[in-house]
N, C-alpha and C positions, 0 to 999 in steps of 0.2 A: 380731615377737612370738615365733615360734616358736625363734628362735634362744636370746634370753634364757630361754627355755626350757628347751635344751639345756644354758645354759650353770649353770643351779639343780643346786648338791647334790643326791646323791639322798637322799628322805628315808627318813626309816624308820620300820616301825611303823605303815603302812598295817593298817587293819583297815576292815569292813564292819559297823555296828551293827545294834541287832535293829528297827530299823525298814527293813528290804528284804523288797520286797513279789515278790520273784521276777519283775521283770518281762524280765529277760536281755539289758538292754541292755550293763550292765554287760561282760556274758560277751561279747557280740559283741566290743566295742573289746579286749579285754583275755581273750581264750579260753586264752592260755598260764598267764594269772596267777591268774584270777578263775572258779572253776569254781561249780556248785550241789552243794551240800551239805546234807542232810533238809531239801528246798523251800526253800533262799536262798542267795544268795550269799554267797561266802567266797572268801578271797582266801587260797591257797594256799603264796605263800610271800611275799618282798619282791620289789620291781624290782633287779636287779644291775646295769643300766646305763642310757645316758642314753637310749635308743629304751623299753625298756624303764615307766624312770620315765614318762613320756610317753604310754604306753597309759595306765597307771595316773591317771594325770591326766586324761586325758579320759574316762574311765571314771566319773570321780569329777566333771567338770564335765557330762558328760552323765545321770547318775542322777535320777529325778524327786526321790527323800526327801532326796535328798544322802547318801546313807549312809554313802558311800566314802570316808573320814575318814583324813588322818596323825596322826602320833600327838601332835602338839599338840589338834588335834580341831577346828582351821580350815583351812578353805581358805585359799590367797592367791591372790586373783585375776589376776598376775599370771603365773599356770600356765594359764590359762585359752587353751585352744587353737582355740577355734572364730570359724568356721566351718572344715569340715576339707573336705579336697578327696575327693571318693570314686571318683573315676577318674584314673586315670592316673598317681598317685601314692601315697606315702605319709603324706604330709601334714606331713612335718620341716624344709619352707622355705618360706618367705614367697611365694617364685614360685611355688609350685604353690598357691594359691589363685586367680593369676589365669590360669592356663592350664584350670584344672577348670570343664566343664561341669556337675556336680553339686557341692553342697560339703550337707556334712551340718551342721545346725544346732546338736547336741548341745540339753543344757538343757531337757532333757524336762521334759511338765509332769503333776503330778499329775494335773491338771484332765482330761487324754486319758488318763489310766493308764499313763503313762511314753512316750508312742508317738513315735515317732523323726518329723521334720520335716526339708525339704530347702530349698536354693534352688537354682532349674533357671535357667541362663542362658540367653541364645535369641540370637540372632545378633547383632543389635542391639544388644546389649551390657547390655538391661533381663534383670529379674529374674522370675521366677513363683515365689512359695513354695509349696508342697505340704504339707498342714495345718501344724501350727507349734508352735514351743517354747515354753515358759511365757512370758508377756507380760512384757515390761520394753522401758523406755525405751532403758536403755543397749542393750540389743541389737539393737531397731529402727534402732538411728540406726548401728550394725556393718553392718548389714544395706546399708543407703542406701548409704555410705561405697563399694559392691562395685559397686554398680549402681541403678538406679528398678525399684521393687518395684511390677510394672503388673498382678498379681494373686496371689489365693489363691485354693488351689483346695483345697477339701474333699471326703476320701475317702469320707466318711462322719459319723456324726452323734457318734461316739465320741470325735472327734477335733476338734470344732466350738468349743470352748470361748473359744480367745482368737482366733477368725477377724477378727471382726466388727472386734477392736480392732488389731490389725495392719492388717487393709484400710483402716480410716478414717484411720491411722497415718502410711498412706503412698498416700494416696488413691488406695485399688486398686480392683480390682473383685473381690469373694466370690463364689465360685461353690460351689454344693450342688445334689444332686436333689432333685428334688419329693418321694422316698419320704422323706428326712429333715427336711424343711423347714422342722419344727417346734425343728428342734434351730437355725437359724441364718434366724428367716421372714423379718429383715430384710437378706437376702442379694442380692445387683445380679446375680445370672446362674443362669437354674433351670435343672439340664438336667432334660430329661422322658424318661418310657419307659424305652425300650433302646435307642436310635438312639445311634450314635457319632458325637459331633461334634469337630469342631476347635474348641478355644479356643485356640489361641494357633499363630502361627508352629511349623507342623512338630507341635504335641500335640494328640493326640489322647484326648476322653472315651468310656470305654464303662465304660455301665449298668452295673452288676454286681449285682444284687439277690439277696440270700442270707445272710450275716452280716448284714445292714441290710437295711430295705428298700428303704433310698435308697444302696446301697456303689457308689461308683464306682473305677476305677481310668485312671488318665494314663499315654499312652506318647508318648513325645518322643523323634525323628528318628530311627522306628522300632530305637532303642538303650536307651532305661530306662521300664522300668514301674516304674510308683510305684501301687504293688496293695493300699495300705490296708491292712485287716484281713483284706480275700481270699483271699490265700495266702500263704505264705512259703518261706523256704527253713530246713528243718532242720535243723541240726548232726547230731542224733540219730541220722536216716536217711538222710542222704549227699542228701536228694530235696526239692522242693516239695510241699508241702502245705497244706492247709487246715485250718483251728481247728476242726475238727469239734465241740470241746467244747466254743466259747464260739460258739454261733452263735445271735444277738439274733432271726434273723427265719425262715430256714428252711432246712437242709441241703440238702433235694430243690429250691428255686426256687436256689442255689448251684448245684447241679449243671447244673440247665438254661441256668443264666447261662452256662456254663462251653463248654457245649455248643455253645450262641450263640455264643459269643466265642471261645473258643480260636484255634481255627483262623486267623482273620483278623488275631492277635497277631504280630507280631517284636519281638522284644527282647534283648539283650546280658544288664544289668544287671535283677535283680530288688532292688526296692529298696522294702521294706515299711516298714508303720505297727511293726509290732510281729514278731519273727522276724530274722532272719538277711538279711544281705546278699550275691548270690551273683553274679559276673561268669561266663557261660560264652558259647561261640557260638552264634548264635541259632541254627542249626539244631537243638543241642542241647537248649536251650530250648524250639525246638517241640515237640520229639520228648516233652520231661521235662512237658509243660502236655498233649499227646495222652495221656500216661498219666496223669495228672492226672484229665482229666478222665475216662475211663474209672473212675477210685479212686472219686471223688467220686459218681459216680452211683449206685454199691451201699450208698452210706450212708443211714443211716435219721436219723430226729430221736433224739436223747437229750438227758439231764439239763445246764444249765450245770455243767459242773468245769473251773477254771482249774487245777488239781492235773494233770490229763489231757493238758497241751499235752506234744510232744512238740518244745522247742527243739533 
């Protein structure tokens, strides 16, 4: 797939239209091309080459609105790059889909508010997805094609929308906590509390309650946290952080979450619902989550402003 990829003219006349909702996912895939401009994306110049054209495509197949339009003002599905591998490669040949332990799902869905979706491999050779792309046929059965899809796991209640029907899909098992359970009640796995459990070979759930009451966040083989809406990794400020300004349930019970849990965290990959993508070494990682949490506990409740994120 990827290669007929490479081998597409590049087109021209890429534009972003006035239906982009600022949710920066765009800007992740495509940060040289696609920058934000008075609150939305805009795409700064054309792709010059065939790596290039190729952010811009998945740019454009990962946008919830679709907004990220050539200048016919169709996509052709044949561009269609995903699942993309998000370790160890770059994702421009077909082998690095089956050597990636992570592959990013693209195809964000309205329904979560553009929030980025994974599928975590496990030894076995089955699959776990971590909340999920906009619902389709044809995607589920991409998905099957890689591996058996033997759960979902939900970060949170934000991001709950097509769980139900992926899990039944591929007759998984839904997981959610108890704090959001209204967002997914006919779900087959509640976690409860704050206790970290293992669901799966090697992953591990902990609580997080703070942007949710129910947020959890997944680390698998002590290498990638998949942190929901919990924190992210900034462009902005070079750092991780928290949504301080879109927080559903309470900054201060975030901090204390953070407090709980930090410390017991390792991880390589920060790999959010929404926010930035960041590989560093996990010591680093400790060190950037110890100040983290520190940041997080001097903050107070304020106003919802989605204007305030600092991607």
């Amino acid at each position: 797939m990827n290669d007929t990829l490479a081998a597409q003219p590049s087109a021209s006349g890429w534009y972003v239209d006035d239906r982009c909702t600022n949710c920066d996912v765009a800007r992740q895939l495509a940060p040289d091309l696609i920058h934000e401009v008075d609150g939305r994306s805009e795409l700064l110049r054309q792709p010059r080459d065939a790596a290039e054209e190729h952010r811009v495509r998945a740019a454009a197949f990962a946008c919830h609105t679709r907004s990220i339009r050539p200048a016919t003002g169709r996509l052709d599905d044949q561009w269609d790059p995903y699942p993309l591998p998000v370790d160890g490669t770059d994702g421009t040949d077909d082998a690095a889909e089956t050597d990636a332990t992570v592959l990013f799902c693209g195809h964000n869905s309205t329904r979560t508010a553009g929030a980025n979706s994974y599928l975590l491999r496990r030894p076995s050779g089955n699959l776990m997805m971590v909340d999920t792309p906009r619902w389709s046929e044809t995607l589920a059965a991409r998905y099957e094609r890689i591996g058996t899809v033997t759960d979902v796991l939900l970060t949170h209640r934000d991001h709950a929308a097509h769980g139900r029907r992926y899990a039944d899909r591929f007759a998984a098992r839904l997981w959610i906590h108890e704090g959001d359970l209204d967002a997914a009640p006919d779900a087959d796995r509640i976690l409860r509390a704050t206790d970290s459990v293992e669901v799966g070979d090697g992953v591990l759930a902990h609580p997080l309650p703070g942007h949710t009451a129910g947020s959890v966040l997944y680390v698998a083989d002590e290498r990638y946290c998949f942190s929901g809406d919990s924190f992210y990794w900034s462009r902005t400020t070079g750092d991780i952080e928290v949504a301080e300004s879109v927080t559903w349930y309470s900054i201060e019970e975030l901090a204390a979450s953070l407090a709980r849990t930090a410390e017991r965290l390792r991880f390589e990959w920060l790999l959010p619902g929404h926010g930035d993508r960041k590989h560093l070494p996990a010591a680093e990682m400790a060190d950037r989550m110890r100040a983290l949490t520190a940041r997080t506990a001097t903050l107070r409740p304020r106003p919802v402003d989605f204007t305030a994120i600092r991607w």
